[in-house]
C-alpha positions in Angstrom: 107.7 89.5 122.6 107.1 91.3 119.4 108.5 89.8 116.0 109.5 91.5 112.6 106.9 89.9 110.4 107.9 92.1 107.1 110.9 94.4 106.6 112.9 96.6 107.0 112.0 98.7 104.0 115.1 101.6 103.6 112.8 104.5 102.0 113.1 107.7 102.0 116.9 109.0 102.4 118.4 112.5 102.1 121.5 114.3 103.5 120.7 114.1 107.4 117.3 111.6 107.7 115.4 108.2 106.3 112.5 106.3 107.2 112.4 102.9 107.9 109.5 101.0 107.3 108.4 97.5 109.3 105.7 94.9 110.2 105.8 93.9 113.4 103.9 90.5 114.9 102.2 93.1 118.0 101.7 96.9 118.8 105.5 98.2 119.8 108.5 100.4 119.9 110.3 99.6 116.7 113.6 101.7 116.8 116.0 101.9 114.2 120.0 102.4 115.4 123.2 103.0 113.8 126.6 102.3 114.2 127.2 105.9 113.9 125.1 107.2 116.3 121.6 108.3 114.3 118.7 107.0 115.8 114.9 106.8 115.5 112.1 105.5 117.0 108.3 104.9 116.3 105.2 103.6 118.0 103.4 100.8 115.7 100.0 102.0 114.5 97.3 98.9 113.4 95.4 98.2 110.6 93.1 95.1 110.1 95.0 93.5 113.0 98.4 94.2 111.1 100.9 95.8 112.7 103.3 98.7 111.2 105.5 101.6 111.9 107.6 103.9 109.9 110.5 105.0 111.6 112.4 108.7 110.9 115.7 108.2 111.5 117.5 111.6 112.7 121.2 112.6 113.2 122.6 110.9 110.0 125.8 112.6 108.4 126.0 113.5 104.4 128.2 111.3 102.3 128.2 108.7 105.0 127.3 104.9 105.2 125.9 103.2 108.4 125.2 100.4 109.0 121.7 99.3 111.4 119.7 97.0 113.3 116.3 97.1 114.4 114.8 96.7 117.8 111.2 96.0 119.0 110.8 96.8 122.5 114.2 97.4 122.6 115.6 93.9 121.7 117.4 93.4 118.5 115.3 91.5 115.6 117.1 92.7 112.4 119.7 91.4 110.9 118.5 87.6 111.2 120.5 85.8 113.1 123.0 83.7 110.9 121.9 85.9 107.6 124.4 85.2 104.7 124.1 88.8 103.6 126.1 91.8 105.2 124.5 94.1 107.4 122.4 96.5 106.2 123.2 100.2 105.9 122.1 104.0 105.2 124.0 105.5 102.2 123.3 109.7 102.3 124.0 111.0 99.4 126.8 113.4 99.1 126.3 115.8 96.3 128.4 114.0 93.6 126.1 112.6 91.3 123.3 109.9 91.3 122.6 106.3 90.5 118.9 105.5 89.6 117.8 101.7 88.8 114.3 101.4 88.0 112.4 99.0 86.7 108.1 97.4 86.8 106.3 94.7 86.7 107.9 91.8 89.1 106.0 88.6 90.0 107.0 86.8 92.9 109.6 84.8 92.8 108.8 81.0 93.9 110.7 79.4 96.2 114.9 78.8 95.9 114.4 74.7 95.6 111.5 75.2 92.8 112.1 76.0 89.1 111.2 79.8 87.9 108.9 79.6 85.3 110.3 83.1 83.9 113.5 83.3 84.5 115.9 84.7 86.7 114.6 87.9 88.8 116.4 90.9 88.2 116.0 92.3 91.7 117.5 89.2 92.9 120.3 88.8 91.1 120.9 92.7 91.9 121.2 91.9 95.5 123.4 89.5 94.8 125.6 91.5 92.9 125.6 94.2 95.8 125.8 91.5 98.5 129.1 90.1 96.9 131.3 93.8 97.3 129.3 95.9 99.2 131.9 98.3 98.9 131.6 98.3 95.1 128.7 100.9 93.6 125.7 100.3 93.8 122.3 102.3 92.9 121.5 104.9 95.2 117.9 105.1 94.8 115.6 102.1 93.2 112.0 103.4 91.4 109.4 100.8 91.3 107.0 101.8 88.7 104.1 99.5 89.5 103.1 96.2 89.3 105.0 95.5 92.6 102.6 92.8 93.5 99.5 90.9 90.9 96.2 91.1 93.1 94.6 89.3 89.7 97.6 86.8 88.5 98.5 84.9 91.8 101.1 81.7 91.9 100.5 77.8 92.7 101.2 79.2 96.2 98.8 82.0 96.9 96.4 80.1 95.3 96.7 77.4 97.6 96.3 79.5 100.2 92.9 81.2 99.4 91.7 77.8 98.6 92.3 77.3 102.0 90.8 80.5 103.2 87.6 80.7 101.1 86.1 78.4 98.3 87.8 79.8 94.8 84.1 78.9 92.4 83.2 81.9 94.1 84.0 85.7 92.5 87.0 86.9 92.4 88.2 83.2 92.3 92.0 82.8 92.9 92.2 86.8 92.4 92.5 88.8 96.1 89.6 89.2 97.3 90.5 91.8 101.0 92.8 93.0 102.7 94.3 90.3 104.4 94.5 88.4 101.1 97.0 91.7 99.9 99.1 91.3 102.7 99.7 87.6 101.6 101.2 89.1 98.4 103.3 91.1 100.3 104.9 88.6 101.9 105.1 86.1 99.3 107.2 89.1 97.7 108.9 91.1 100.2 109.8 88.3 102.3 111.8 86.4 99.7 115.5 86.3 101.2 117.6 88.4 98.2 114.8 91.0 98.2 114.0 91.5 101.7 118.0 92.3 102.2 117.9 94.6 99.2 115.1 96.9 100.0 116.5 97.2 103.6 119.6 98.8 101.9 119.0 100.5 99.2 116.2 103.4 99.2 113.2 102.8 97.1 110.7 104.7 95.5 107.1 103.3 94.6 103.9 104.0 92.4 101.3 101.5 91.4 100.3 100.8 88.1 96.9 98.5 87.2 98.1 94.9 88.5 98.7 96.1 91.9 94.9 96.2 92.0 93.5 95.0 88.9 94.5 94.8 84.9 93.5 97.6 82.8 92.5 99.7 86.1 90.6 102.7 85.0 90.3 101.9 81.4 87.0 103.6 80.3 83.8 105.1 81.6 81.8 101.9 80.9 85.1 99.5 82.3 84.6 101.7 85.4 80.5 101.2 85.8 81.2 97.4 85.1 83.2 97.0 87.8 81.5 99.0 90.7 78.2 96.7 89.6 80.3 93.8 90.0 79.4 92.4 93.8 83.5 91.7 95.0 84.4 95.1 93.2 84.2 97.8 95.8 86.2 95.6 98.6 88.8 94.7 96.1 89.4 98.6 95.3 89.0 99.6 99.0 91.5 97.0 100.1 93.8 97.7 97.2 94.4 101.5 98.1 94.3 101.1 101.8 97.3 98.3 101.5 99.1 100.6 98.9 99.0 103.8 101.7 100.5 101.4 104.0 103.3 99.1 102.2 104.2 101.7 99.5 102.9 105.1 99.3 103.7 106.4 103.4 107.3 105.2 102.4 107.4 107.8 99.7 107.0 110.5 101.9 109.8 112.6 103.5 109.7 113.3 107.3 108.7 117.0 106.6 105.8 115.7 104.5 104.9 113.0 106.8 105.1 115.4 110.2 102.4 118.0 108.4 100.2 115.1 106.9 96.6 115.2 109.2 95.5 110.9 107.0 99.0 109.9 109.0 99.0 111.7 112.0 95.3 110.4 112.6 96.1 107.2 111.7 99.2 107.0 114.2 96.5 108.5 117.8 93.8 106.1 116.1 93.5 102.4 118.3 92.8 101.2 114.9 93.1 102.7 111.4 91.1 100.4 109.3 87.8 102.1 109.3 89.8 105.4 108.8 91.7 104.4 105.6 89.2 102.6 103.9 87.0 105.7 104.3 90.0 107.8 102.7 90.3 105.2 100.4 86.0 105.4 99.2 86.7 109.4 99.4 88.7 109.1 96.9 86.6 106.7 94.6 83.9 108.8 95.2 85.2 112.4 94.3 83.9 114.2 97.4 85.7 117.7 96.4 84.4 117.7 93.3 83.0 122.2 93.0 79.1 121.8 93.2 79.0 124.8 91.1 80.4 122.6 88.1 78.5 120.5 85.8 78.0 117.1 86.8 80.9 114.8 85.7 81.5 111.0 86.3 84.9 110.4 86.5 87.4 108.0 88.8 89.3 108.5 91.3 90.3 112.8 91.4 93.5 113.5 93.0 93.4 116.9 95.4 96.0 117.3 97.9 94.4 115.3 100.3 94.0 112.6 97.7 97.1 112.6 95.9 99.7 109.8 94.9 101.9 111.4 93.0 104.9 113.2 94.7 108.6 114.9 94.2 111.7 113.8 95.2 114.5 116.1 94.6 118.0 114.8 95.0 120.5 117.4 95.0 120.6 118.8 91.0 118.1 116.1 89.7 114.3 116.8 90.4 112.2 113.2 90.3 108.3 113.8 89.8 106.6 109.8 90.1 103.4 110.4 88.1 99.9 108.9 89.0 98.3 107.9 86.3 96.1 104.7 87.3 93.6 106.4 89.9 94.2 110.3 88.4 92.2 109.7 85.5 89.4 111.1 83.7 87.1 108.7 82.2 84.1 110.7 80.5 84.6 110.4 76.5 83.6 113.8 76.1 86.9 114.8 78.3 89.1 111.6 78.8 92.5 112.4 80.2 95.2 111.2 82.0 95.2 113.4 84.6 92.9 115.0 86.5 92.8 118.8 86.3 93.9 119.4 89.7 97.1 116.6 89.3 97.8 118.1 85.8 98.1 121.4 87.5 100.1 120.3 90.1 102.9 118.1 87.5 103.2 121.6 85.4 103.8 123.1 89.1 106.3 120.8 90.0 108.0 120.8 87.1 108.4 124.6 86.3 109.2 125.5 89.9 112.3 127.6 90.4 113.6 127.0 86.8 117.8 126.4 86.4 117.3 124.7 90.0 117.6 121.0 88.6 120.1 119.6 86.2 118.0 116.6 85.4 114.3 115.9 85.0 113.0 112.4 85.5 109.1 111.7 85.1 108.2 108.6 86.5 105.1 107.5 84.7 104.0 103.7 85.2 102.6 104.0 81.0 104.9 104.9 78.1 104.4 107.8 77.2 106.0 107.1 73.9 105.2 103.9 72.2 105.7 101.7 69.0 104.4 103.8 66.5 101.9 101.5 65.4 100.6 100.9 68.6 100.8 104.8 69.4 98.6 105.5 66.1 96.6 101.9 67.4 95.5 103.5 70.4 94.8 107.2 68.8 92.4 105.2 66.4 90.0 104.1 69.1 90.1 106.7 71.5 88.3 108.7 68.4 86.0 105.2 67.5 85.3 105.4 71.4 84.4 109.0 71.5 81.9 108.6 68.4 84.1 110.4 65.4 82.8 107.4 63.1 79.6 107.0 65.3 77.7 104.5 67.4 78.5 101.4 65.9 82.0 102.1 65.7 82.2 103.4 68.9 80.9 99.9 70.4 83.1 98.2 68.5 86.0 100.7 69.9 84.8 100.2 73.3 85.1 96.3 73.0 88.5 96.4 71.7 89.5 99.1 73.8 89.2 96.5 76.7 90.6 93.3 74.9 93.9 94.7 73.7 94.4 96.8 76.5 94.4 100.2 74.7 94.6 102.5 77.8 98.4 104.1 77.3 99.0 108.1 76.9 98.2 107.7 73.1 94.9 106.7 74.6 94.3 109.9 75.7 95.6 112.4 72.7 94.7 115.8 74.7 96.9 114.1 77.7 99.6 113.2 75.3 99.8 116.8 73.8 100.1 118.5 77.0 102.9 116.1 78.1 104.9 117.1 75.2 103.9 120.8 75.3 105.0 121.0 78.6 108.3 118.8 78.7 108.8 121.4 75.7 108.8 124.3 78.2 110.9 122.8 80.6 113.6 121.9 78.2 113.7 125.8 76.6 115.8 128.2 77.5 119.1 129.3 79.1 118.0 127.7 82.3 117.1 124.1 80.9 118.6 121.0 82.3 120.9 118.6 80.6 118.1 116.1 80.5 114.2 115.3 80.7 114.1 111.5 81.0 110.2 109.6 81.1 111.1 107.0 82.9 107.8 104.0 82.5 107.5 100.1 82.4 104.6 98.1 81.8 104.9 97.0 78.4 107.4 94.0 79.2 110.2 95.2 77.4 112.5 97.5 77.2 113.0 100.2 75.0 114.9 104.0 74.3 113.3 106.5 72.2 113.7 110.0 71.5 111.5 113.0 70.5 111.4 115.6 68.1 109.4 118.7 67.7 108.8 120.4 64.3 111.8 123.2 63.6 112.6 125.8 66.0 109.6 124.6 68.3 111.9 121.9 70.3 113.4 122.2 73.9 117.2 122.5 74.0 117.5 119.7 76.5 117.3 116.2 75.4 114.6 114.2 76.0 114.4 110.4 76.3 111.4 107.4 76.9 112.7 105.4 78.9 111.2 101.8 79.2 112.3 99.0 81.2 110.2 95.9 82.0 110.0 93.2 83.1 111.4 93.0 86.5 110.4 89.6 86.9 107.6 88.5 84.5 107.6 87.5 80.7 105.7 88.2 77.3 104.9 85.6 74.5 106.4 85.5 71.7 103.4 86.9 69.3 103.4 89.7 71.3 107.5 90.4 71.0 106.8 89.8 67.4 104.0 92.5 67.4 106.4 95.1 69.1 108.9 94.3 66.8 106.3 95.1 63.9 105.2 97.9 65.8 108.6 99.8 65.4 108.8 99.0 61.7 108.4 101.1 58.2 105.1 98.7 57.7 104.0 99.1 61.2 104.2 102.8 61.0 102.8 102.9 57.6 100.0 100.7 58.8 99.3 102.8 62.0 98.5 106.1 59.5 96.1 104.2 57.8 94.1 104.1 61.3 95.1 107.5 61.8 93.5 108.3 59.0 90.3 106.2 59.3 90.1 107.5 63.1 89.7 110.9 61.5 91.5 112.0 64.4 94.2 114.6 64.5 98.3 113.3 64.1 100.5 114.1 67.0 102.1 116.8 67.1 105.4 115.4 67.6 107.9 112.5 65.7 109.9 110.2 67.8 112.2 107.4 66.7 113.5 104.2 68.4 117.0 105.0 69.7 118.1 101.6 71.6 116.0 97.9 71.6 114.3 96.6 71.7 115.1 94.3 74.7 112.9 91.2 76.1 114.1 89.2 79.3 114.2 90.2 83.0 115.7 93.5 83.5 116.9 96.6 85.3 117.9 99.9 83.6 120.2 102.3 85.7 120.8 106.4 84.9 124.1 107.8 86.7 123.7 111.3 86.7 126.4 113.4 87.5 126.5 116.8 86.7 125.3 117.7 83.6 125.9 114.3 82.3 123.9 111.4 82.0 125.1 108.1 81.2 122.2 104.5 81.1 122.9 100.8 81.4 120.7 98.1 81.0 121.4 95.0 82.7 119.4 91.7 82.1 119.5 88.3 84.7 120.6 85.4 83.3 121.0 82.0 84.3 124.9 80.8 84.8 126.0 77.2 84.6 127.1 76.9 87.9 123.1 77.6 88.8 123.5 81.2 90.1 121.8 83.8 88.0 124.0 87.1 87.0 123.0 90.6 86.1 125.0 91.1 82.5 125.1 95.0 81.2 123.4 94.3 77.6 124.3 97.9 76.8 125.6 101.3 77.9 124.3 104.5 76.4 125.8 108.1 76.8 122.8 110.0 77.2 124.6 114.0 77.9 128.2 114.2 78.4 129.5 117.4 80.7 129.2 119.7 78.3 125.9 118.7 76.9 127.4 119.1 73.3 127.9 115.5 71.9 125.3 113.0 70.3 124.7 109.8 72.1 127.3 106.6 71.0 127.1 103.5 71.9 129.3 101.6 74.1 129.2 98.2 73.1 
């Protein structure tokens, strides 16, 4: 009899469908069934002798909830027997308005009976917030903006567990080492009890960030030929994207996409997918489509449609566009970028597509786009040591601090930067533009709000916001809360000129200024959107005396009323 080894994952939901997403112990029927009537059903597929299925579930009403179970082979295996949480259920949306929570960067939670080394998860006290009134709101959609599991920062536990496997003096150590290793961290993450129940109710979206295979992923040039002569490199990588396609990205699909995608529809008549995906996966690395006719160009991971991470959600009047920018990159110093040409095309695509169509644009981007000043100015500063503006001594010295401090944000890349603000420009101008343009990001371990400005009468009409909220569940020491502070400040920003200067490089072409935090703890930040307004909370976990962590609301920022007219207050 087949088991649920992992799941159910509630993904992708719209008016009339979802996709549920399982691990199963055996190849099976896993069908999905609600008390209203909508149904699904989906044949596992295998990969490395795992089991999985995504299941599109049809016949759903708009506006409605439903509760589900699951059966495998037709007998029931989800909800648990005895489970202290209520049943699980698909929310459609229903046209009036939108809750987004989102939030990065969560280490596993250890065990209920052993003390948490950083606090309180947010995730988990979420679900116990939701799991207390069900009836009361909750988000509608969660974004996940990397770091969902730490192939290269693994607990007592995991450890433990390749020690058992393999010996740990041997390269990568107590990192992840293959696939099966990453399906360890899945568990050790998805199967904890509060977070299991939440993602089987509330929809998620998902994009990695460097963690989720290694930190500082895709740095540089030389970072990148460093690692692929490093012996354990190439099945790390390999097993990294091929159990992201499977636990996270095929999740972010919609049934349309997923029905007209030839990687998934081979993968579902293959007996076995492994050797299939990990040869998608070394496509990728490799840059097969690269036009022979062009010059020569070493560069990571390129991103044409058959290759590409990012995606778009729209949900009714709001128009979600989650961002690659780990494997997109560039890497060559003579043209370092973000984004590959083909994935910058297709983000400019995306986000001027049928103008006056959204009311709301949110950028999911795992990396600030806009940081501390003088980390912003920082960063500038060695991309132009790196790329030999004060020549080759400089530019080693760039190179080695480039990878030591972890300079690898959009600053890093100034032409990247530019075009980001050129084009959130354009999308905010004119009669047509929505109330909002929100870059929503994580990854720095804090949270943050900032907000843009362009020099006079060269600004977009909408407002537009950074975003930043991190941790979900990790922590940051005290020098570096200190640095970020300093980072924000008159002396900081005065400091990061001097560099500017030095870096003879050329000074953005924007301003922004800190608008809210900055805020250290375990936290998730949530945007109701509802017409033309936009309202943002951020809620921290903290312990309680009676031993039950909470989410508290720290503070509440009107971000657009209705009539997009008023400046932002606070609430409290």
């Amino acid at each position: 009899m087949a088991g649920l080894r992992l799941g159910p994952l509630l993904r992708y939901v719209d008016g009339s469908s979802a996709t549920v997403w399982v691990e199963t112990s055996r190849p099976c029927t896993a069908e999905v069934r609600c008390a209203d009537g909508a149904h699904g059903e989906a044949r596992t597929f295998q990969v490395a002798g795992h089991h999985y299925a995504l299941v599109p579930v049809t016949g759903l009403r708009s506006g409605t909830a439903s509760t589900y179970e699951v059966l495998l082979d037709g007998s029931p295996v989800w909800p648990l027997p005895d489970s202290p949480f209520p049943p699980s259920e698909i929310r459609t949306p229903d046209g009036d308005g939108l809750r987004v929570a989102f939030g990065s960067c969560r280490w596993a939670a250890p065990p209920a009976h052993e003390a948490d080394p950083v606090g309180p998860d947010a995730l988990d006290t979420l679900a116990a917030r939701i799991a207390a009134d069900p009836t009361a709101t909750r988000p509608d959609v969660l974004l996940l903006l990397g770091d969902q599991v730490y192939a290269d920062e693994t607990s007592d536990a995991t450890r433990g567990w390749l020690a058992a496997r393999r010996d740990l003096t041997e390269p990568p150590g107590d990192q992840v080492a293959d696939y099966e290793e990453y399906t360890y961290l899945y568990y050790e993450s998805w199967l904890d009890p509060e977070v299991r129940w939440l993602l089987s109710t509330v929809p998620s979206c998902m994009i990695f960030d460097d963690h989720d295979v290694i930190d500082d992923w895709n740095t540089s040039a030389s970072w990148l030929a460093d690692m692929r002569a490093t012996p354990w490199w190439r099945e790390r990588l390999l097993s990294g994207l091929v159990s992201y396609w499977v636990h996270q990205h095929l999740g972010n699909l919609s049934p349309a996409q997923l029905a007209a995608d030839p990687l998934y529809a081979a993968v579902r008549a293959s007996a076995d997918a492994t050797d299939l995906l990990r040869a998608h996966a070394s496509l990728a690395d490799k840059d097969p489509r690269h036009p022979p006719t062009a010059p020569p160009r070493r560069r990571c991971a390129p991103t044409p449609a058959g290759f590409r991470w990012s995606y778009r959600r729209d949900f009714g009047r709001v128009r979600l566009l989650m961002v690659d920018t780990r494997a997109a990159r560039v890497l060559e110093e003579g043209s370092r970028s973000m984004l590959h040409p083909d994935e910058e095309r297709w983000l400019r695509e995306q986000v001027l597509d049928t103008p006056g169509s959204y009311d709301h644009l949110l950028i999911g981007t795992s990396l600030p786009w806009l940081l501390p000043h003088l980390v912003h100015d920082a960063e500038a500063w060695n991309a132009a040591l790196c790329r030999g503006e004060r020549g080759g001594r400089w530019a080693r010295f760039g190179e080695d601090l480039r990878r030591r401090a972890d300079l690898e944000h959009w600053a890093a890349f100034p032409a990247s930067f530019e075009a980001l603000a050129g084009l959130i420009a354009e999308a905010g101008s004119g009669e047509r533009a929505p109330a909002t343009v929100c870059v929503l990001s994580g990854d720095v371990h804090h949270a943050y709000v900032a907000e843009p400005s362009w020099p006079a009468g060269s600004g977009p009409g909408s407002r537009v916001l950074q975003l930043t909220c991190s941790p979900v569940h990790n922590s940051i020491p005290l020098s570096i809360r200190l640095g970020f502070r300093f980072g924000w400040s008159g002396v900081g920003r005065a400091l990061g000129r001097w560099f500017a200067r030095h870096g003879r490089g050329e000074r953005p072409s924007i301003d922004w200024r800190r608008t809210g935090g900055p805020w250290f703890g375990n936290q998730l930040m949530t945007l109701t959107l509802r017409g033309r307004s936009a309202r943002l909370r951020l809620d921290q976990a903290r312990a309680s005396r009676n031993g039950r962590p909470r989410l508290e609301t720290v503070t509440e920022y009107e971000l657009a009323p209705p009539d997009n007219s008023l400046p932002m207050t606070h609430s409290r």
